[in-house]
PDB file of N, H, CA, C and O in Angstrom:
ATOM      1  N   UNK A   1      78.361  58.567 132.339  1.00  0.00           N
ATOM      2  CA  UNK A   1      79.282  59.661 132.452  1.00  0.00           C
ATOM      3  C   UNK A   1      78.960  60.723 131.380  1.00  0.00           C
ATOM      4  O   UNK A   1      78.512  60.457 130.264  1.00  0.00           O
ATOM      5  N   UNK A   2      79.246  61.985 131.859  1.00  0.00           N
ATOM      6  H   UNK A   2      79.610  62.201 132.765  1.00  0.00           H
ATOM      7  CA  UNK A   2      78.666  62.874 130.890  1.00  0.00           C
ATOM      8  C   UNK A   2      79.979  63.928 130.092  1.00  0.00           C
ATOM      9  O   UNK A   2      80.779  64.542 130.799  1.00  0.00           O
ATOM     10  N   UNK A   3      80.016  63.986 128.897  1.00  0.00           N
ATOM     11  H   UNK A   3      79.366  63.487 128.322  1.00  0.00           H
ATOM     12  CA  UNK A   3      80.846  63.978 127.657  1.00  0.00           C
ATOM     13  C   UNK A   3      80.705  66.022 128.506  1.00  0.00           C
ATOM     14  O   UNK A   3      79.659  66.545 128.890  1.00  0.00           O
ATOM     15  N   UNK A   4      81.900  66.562 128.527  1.00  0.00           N
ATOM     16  H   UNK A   4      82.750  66.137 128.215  1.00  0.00           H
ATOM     17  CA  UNK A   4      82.262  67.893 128.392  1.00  0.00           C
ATOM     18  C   UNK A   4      82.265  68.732 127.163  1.00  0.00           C
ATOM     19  O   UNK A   4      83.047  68.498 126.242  1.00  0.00           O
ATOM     20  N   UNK A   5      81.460  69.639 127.138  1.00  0.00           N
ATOM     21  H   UNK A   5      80.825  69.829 127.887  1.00  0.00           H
ATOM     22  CA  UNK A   5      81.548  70.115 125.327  1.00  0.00           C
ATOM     23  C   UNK A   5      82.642  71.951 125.841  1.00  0.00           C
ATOM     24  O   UNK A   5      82.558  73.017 126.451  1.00  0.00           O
ATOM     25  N   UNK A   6      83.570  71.059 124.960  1.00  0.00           N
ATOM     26  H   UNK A   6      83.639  70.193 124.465  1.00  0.00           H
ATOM     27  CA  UNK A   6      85.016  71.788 124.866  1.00  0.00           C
ATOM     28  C   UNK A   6      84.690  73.565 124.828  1.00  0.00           C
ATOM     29  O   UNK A   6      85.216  74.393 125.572  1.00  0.00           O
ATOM     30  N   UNK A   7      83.740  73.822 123.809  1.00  0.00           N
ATOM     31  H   UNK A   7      83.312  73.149 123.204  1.00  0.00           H
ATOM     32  CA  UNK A   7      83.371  75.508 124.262  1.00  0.00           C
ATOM     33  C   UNK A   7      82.986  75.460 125.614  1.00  0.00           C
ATOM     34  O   UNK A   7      84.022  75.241 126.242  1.00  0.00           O
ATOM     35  N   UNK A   8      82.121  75.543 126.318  1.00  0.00           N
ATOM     36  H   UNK A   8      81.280  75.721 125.807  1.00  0.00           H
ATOM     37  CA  UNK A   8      81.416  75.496 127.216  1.00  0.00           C
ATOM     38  C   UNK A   8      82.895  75.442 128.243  1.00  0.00           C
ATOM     39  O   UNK A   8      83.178  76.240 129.136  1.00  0.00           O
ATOM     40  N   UNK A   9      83.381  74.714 127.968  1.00  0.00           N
ATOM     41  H   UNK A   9      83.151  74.066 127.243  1.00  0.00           H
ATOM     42  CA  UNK A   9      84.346  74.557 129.415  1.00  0.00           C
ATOM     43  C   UNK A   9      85.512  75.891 129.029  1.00  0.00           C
ATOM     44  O   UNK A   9      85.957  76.716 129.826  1.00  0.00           O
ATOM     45  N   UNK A  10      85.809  75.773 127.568  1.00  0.00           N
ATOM     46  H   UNK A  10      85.448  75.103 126.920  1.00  0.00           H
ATOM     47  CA  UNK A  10      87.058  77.424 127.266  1.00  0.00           C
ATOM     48  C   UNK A  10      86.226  78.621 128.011  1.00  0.00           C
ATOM     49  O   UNK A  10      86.863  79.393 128.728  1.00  0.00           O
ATOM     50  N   UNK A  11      84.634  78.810 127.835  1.00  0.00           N
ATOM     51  H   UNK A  11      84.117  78.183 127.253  1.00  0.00           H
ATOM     52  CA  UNK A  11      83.809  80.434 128.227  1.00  0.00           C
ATOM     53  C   UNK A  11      84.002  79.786 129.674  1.00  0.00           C
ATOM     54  O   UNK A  11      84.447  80.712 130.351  1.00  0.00           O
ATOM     55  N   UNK A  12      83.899  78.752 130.414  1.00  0.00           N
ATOM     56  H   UNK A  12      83.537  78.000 129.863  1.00  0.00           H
ATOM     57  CA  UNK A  12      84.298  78.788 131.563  1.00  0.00           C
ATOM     58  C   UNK A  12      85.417  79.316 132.179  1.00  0.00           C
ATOM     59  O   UNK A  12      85.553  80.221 133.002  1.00  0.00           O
ATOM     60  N   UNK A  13      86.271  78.500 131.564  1.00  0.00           N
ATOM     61  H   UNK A  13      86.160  77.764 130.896  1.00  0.00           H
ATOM     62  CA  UNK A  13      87.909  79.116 132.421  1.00  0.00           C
ATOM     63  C   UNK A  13      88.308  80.349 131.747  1.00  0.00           C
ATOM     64  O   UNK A  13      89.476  80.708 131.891  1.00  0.00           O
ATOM     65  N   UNK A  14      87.479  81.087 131.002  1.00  0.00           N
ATOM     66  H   UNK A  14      86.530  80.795 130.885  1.00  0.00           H
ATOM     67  CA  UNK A  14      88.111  82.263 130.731  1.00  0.00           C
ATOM     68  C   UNK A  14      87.513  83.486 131.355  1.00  0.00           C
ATOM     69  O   UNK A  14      87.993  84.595 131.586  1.00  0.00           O
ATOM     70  N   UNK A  15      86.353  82.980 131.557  1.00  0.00           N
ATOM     71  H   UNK A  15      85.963  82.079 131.369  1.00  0.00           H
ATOM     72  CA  UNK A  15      85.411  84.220 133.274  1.00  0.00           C
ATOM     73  C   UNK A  15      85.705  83.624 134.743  1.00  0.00           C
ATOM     74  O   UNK A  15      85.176  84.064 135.764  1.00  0.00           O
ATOM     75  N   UNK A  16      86.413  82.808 134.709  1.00  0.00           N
ATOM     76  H   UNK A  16      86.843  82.451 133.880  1.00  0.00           H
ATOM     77  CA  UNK A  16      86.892  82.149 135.642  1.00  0.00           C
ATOM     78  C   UNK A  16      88.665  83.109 135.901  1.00  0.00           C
ATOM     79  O   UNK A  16      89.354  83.268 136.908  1.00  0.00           O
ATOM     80  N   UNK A  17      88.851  83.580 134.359  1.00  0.00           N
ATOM     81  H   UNK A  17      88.291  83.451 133.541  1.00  0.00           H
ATOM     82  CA  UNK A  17      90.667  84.057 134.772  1.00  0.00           C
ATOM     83  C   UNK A  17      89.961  85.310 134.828  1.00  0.00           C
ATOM     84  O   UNK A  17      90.181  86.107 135.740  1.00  0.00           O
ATOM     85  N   UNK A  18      89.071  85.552 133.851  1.00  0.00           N
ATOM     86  H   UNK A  18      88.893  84.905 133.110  1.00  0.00           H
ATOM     87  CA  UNK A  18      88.779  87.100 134.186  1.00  0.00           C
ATOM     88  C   UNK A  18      88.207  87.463 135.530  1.00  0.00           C
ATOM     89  O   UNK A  18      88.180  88.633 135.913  1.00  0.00           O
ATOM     90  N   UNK A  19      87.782  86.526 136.198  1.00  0.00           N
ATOM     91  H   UNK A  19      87.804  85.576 135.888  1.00  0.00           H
ATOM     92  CA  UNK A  19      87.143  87.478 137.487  1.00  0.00           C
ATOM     93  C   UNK A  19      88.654  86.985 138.228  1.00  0.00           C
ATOM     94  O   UNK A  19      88.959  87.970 138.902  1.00  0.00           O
ATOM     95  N   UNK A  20      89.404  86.255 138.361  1.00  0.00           N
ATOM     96  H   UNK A  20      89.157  85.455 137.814  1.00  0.00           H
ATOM     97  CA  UNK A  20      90.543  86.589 138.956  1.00  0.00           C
ATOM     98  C   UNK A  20      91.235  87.751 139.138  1.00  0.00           C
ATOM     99  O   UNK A  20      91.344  88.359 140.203  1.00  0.00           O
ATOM    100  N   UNK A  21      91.832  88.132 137.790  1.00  0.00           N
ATOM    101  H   UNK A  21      91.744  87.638 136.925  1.00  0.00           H
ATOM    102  CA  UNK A  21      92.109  89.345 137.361  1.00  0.00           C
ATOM    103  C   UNK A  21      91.694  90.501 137.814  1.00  0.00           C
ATOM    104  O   UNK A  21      92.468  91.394 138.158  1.00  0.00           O
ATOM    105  N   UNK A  22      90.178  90.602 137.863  1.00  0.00           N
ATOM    106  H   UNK A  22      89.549  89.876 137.583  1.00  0.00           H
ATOM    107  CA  UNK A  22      89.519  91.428 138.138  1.00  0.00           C
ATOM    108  C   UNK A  22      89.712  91.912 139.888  1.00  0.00           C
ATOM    109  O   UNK A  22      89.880  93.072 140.267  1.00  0.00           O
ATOM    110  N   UNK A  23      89.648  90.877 140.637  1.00  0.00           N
ATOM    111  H   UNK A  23      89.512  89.936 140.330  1.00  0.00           H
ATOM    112  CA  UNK A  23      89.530  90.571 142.032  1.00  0.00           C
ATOM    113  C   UNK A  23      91.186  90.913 142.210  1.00  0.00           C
ATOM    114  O   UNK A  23      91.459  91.740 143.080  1.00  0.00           O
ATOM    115  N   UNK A  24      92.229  90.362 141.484  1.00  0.00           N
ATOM    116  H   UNK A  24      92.007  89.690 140.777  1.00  0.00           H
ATOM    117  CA  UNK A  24      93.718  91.161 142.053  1.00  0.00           C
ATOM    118  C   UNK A  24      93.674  92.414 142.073  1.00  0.00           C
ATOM    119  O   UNK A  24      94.025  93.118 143.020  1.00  0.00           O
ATOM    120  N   UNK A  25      93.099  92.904 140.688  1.00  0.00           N
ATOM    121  H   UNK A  25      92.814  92.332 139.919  1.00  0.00           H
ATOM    122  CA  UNK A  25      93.542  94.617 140.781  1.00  0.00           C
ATOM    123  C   UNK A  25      92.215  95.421 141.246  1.00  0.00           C
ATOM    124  O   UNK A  25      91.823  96.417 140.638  1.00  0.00           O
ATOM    125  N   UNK A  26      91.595  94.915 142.331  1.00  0.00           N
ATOM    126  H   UNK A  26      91.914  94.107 142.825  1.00  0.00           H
ATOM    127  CA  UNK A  26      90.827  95.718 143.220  1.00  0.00           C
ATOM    128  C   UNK A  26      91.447  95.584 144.222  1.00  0.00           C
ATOM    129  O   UNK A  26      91.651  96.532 144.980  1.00  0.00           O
ATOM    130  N   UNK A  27      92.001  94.045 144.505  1.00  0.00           N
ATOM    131  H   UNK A  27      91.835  93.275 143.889  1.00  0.00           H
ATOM    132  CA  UNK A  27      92.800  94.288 145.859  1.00  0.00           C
ATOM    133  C   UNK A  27      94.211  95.233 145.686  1.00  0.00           C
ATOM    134  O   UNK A  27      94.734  95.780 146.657  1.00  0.00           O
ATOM    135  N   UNK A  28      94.638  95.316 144.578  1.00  0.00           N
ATOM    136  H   UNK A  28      94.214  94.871 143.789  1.00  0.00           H
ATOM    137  CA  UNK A  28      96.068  96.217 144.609  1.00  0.00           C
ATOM    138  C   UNK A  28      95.285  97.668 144.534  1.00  0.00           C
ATOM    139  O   UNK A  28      95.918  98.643 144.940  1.00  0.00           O
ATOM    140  N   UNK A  29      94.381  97.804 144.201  1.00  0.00           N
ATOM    141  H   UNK A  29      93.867  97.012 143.872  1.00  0.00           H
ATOM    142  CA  UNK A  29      93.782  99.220 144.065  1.00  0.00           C
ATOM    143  C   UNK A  29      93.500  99.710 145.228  1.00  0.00           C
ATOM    144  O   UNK A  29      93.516 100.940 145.170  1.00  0.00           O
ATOM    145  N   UNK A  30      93.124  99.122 146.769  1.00  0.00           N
ATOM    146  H   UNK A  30      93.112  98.123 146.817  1.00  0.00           H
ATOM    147  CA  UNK A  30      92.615  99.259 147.370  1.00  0.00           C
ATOM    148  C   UNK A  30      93.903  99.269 148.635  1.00  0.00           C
ATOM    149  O   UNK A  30      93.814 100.092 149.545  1.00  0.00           O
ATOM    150  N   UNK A  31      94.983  98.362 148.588  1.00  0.00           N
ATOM    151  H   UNK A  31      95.055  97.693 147.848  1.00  0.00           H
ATOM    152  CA  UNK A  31      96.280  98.235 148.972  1.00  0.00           C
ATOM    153  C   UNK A  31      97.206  99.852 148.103  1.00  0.00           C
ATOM    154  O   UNK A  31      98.020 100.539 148.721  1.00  0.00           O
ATOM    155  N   UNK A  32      96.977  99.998 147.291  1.00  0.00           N
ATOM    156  H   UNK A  32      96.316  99.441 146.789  1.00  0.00           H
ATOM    157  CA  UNK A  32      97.552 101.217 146.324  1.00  0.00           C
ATOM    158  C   UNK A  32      97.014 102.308 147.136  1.00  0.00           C
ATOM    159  O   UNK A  32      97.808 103.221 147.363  1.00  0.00           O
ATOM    160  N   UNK A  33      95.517 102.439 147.755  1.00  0.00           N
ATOM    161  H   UNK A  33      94.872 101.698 147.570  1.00  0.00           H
ATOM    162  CA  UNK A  33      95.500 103.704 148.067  1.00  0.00           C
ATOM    163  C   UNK A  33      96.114 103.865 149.880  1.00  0.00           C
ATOM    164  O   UNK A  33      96.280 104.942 150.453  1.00  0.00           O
ATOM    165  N   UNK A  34      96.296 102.847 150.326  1.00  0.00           N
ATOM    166  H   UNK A  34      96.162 101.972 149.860  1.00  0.00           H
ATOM    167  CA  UNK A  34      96.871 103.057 151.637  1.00  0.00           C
ATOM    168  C   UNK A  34      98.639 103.124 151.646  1.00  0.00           C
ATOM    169  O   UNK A  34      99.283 102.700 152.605  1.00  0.00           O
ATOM    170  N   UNK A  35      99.184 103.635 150.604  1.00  0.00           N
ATOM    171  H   UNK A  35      98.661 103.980 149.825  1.00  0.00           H
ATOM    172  CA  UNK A  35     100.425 103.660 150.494  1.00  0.00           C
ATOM    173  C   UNK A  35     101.762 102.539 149.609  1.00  0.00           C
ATOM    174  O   UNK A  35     102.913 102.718 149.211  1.00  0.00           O
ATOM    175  N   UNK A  36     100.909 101.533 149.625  1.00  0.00           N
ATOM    176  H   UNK A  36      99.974 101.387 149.948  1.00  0.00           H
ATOM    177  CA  UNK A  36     101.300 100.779 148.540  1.00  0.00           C
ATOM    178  C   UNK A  36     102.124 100.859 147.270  1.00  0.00           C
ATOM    179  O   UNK A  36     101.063 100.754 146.655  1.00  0.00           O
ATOM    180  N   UNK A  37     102.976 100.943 146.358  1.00  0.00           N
ATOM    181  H   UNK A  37     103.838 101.029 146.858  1.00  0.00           H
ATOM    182  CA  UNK A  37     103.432 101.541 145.466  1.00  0.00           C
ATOM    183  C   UNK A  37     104.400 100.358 145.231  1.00  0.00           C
ATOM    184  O   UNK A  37     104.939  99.707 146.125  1.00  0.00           O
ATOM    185  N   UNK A  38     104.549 100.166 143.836  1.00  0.00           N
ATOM    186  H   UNK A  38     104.110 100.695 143.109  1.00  0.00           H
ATOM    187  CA  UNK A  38     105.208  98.980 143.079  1.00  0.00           C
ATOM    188  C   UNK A  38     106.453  99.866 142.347  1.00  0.00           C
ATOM    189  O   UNK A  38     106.277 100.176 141.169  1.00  0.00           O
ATOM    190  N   UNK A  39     107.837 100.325 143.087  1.00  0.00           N
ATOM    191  H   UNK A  39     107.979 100.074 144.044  1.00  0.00           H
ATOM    192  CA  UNK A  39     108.899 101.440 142.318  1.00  0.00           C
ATOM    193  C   UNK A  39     109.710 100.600 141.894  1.00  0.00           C
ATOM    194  O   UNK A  39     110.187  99.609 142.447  1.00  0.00           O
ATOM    195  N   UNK A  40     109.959 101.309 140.202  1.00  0.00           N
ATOM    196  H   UNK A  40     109.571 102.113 139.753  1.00  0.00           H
ATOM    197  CA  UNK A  40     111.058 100.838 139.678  1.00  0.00           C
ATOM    198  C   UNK A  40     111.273 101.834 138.532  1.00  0.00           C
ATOM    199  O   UNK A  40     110.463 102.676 138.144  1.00  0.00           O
ATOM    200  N   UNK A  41     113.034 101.491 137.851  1.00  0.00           N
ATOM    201  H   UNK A  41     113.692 100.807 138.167  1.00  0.00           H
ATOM    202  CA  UNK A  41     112.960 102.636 137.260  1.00  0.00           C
ATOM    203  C   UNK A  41     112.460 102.870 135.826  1.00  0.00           C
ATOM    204  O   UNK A  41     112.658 102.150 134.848  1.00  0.00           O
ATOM    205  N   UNK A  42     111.606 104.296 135.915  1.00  0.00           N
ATOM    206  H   UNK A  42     111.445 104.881 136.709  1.00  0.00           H
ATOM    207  CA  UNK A  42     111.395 104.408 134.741  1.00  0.00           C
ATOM    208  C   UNK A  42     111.869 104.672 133.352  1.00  0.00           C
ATOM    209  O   UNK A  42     112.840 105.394 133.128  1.00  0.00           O
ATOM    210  N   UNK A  43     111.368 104.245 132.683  1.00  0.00           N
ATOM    211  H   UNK A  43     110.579 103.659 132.866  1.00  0.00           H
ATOM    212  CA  UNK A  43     112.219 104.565 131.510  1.00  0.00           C
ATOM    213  C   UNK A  43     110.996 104.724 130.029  1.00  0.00           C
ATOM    214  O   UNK A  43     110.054 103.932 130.011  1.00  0.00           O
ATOM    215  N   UNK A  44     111.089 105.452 129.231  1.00  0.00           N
ATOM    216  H   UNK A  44     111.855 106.095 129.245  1.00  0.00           H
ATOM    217  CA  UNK A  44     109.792 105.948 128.278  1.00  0.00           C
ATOM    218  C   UNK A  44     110.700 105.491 126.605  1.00  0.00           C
ATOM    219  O   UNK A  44     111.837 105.846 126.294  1.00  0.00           O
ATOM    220  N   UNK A  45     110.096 104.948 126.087  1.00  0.00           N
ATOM    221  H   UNK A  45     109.172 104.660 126.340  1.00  0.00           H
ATOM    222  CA  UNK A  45     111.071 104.260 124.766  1.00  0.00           C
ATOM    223  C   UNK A  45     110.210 104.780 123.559  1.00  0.00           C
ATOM    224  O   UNK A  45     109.102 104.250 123.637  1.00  0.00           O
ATOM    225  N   UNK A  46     110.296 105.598 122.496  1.00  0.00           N
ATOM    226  H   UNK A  46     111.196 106.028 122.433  1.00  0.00           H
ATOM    227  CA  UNK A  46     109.964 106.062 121.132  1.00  0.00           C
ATOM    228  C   UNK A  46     110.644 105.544 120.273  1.00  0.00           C
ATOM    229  O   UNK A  46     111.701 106.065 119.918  1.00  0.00           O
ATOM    230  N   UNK A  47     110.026 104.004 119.566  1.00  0.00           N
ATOM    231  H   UNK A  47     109.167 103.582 119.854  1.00  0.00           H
ATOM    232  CA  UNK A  47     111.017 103.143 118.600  1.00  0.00           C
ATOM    233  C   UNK A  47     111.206 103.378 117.401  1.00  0.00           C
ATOM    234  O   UNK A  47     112.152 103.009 116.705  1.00  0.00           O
ATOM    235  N   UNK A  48     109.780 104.372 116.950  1.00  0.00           N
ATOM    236  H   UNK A  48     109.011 104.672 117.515  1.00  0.00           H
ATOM    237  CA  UNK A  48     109.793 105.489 116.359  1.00  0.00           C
ATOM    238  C   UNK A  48     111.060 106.141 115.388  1.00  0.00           C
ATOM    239  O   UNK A  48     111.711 105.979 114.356  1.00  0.00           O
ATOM    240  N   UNK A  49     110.852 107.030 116.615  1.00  0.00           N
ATOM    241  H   UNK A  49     110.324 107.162 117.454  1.00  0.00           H
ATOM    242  CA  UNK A  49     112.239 107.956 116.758  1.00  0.00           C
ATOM    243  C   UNK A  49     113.899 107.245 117.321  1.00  0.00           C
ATOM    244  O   UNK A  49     114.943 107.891 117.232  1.00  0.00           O
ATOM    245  N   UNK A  50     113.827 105.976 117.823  1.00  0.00           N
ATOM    246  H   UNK A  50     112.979 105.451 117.895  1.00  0.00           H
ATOM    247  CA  UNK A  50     114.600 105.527 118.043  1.00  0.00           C
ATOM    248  C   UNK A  50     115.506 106.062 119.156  1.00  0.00           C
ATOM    249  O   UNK A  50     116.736 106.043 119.100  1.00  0.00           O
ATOM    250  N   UNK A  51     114.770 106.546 120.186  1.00  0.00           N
ATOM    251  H   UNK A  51     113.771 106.562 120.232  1.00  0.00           H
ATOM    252  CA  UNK A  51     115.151 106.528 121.615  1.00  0.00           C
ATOM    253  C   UNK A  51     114.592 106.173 122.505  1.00  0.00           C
ATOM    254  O   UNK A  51     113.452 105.708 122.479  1.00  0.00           O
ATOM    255  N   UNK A  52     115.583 106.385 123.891  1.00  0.00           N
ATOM    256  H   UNK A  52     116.509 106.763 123.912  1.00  0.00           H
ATOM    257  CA  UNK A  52     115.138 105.955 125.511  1.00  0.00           C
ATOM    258  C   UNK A  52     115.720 106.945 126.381  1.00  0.00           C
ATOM    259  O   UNK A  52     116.834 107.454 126.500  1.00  0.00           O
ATOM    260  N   UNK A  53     114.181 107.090 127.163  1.00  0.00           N
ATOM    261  H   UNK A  53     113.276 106.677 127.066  1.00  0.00           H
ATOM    262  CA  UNK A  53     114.687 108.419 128.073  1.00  0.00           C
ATOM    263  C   UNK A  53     114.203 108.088 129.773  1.00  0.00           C
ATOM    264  O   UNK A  53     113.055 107.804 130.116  1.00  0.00           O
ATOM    265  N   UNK A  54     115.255 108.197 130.582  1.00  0.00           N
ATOM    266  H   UNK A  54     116.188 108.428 130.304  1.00  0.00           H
ATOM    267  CA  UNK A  54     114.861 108.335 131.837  1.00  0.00           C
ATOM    268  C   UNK A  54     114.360 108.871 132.626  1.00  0.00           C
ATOM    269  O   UNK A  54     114.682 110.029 132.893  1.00  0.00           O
ATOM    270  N   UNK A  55     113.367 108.204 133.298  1.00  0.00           N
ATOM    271  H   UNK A  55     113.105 107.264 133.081  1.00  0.00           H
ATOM    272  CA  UNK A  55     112.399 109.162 134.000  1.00  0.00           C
ATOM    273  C   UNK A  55     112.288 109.040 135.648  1.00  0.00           C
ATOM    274  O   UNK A  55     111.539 109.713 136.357  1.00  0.00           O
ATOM    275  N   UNK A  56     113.038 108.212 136.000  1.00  0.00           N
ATOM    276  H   UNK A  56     113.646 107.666 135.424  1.00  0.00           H
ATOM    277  CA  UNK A  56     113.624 108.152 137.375  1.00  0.00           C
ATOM    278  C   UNK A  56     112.722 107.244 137.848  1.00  0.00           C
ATOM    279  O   UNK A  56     111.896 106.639 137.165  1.00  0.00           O
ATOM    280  N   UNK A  57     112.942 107.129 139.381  1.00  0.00           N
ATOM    281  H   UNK A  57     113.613 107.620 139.936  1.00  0.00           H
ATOM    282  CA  UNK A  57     111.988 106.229 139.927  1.00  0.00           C
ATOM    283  C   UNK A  57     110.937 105.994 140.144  1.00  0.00           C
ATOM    284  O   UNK A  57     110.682 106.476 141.248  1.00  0.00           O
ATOM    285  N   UNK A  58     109.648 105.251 139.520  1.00  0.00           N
ATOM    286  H   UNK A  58     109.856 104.860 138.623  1.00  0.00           H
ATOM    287  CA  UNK A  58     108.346 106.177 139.520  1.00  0.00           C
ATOM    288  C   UNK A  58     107.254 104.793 140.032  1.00  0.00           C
ATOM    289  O   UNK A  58     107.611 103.620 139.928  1.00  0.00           O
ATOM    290  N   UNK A  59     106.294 105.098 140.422  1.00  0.00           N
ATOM    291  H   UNK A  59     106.005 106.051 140.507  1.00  0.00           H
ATOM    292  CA  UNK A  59     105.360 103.594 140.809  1.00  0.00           C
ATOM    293  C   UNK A  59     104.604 102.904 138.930  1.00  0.00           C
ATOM    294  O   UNK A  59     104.353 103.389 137.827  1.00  0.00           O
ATOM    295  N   UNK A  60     104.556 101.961 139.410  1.00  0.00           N
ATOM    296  H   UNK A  60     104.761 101.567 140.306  1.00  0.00           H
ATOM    297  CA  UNK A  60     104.467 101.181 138.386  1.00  0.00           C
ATOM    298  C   UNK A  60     102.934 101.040 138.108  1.00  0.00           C
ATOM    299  O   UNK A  60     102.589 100.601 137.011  1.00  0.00           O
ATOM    300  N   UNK A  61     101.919 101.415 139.114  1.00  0.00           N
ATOM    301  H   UNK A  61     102.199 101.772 140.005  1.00  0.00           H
ATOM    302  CA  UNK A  61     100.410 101.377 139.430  1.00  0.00           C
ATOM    303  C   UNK A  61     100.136 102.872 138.638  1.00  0.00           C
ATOM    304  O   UNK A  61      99.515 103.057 137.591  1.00  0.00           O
ATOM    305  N   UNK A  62     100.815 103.858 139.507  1.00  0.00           N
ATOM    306  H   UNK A  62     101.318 103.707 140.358  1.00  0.00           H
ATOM    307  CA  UNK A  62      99.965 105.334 139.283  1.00  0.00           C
ATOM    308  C   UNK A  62     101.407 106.281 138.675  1.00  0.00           C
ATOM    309  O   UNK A  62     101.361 107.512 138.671  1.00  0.00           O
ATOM    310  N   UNK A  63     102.363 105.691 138.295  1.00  0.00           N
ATOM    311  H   UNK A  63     102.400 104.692 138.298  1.00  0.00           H
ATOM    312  CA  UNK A  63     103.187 106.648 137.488  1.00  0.00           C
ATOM    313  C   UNK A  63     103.706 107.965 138.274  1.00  0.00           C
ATOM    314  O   UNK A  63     104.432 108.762 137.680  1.00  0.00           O
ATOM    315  N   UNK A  64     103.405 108.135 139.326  1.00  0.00           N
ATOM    316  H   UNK A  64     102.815 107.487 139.808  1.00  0.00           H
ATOM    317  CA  UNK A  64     103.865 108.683 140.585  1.00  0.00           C
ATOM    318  C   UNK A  64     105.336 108.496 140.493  1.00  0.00           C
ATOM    319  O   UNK A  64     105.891 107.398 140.515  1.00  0.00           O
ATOM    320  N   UNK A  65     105.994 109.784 140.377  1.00  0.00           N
ATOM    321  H   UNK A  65     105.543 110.676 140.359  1.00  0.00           H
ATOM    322  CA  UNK A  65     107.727 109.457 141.163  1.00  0.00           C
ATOM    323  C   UNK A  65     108.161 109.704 142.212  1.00  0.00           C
ATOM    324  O   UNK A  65     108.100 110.788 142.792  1.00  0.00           O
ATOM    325  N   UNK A  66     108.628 108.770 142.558  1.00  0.00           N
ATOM    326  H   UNK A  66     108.678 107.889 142.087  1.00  0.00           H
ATOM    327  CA  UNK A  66     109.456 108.960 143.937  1.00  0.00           C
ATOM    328  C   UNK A  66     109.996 110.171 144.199  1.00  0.00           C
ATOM    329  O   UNK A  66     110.631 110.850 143.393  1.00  0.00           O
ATOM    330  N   UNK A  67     109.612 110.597 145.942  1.00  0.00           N
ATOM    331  H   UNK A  67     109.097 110.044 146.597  1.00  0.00           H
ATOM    332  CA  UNK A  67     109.919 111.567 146.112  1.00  0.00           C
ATOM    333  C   UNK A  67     110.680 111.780 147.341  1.00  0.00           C
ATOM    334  O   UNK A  67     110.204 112.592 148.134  1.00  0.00           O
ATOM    335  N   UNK A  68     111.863 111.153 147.666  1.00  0.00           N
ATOM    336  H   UNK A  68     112.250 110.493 147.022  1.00  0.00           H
ATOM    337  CA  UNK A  68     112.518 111.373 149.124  1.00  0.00           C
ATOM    338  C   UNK A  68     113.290 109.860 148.980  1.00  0.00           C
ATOM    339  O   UNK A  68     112.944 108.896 148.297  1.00  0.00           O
ATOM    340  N   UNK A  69     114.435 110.010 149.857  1.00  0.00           N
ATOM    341  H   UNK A  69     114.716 110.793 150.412  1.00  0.00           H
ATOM    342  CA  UNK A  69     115.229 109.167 150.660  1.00  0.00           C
ATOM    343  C   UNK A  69     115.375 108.571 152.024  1.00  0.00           C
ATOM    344  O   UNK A  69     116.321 107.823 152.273  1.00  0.00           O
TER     345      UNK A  69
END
């Protein structure tokens, strides 16, 4: 039986999550341009300055706001 050497298997499963990753947000990119849109509301926070400002309903992909009822 052959002994697993513990790096070797972490650089595995971690180009293993990265091409996952990679492969979702081509499919949402590609779903995104046929009308697709992930809305919720926006909101822009300066912790800074110590505020929060509303920015209405906007897509969560391309920052696009909603435009109609």
């Amino acid at each position: 039986m052959t002994q697993l050497d513990p790096a070797r298997t972490l650089r595995l499963v971690a180009r293993m999550r990265w091409l996952g990753e990679r492969a979702t947000d081509r499919m949402w990119a590609v779903a995104h341009r046929f009308g697709s849109h992930r809305w919720h509301d926006g909101y822009e926070t300066n912790l800074e300055r110590g505020w929060t400002r509303y920015r209405g309903v906007r897509c969560a992909v391309c920052d696009e706001p909603w435009e109609g009822w």
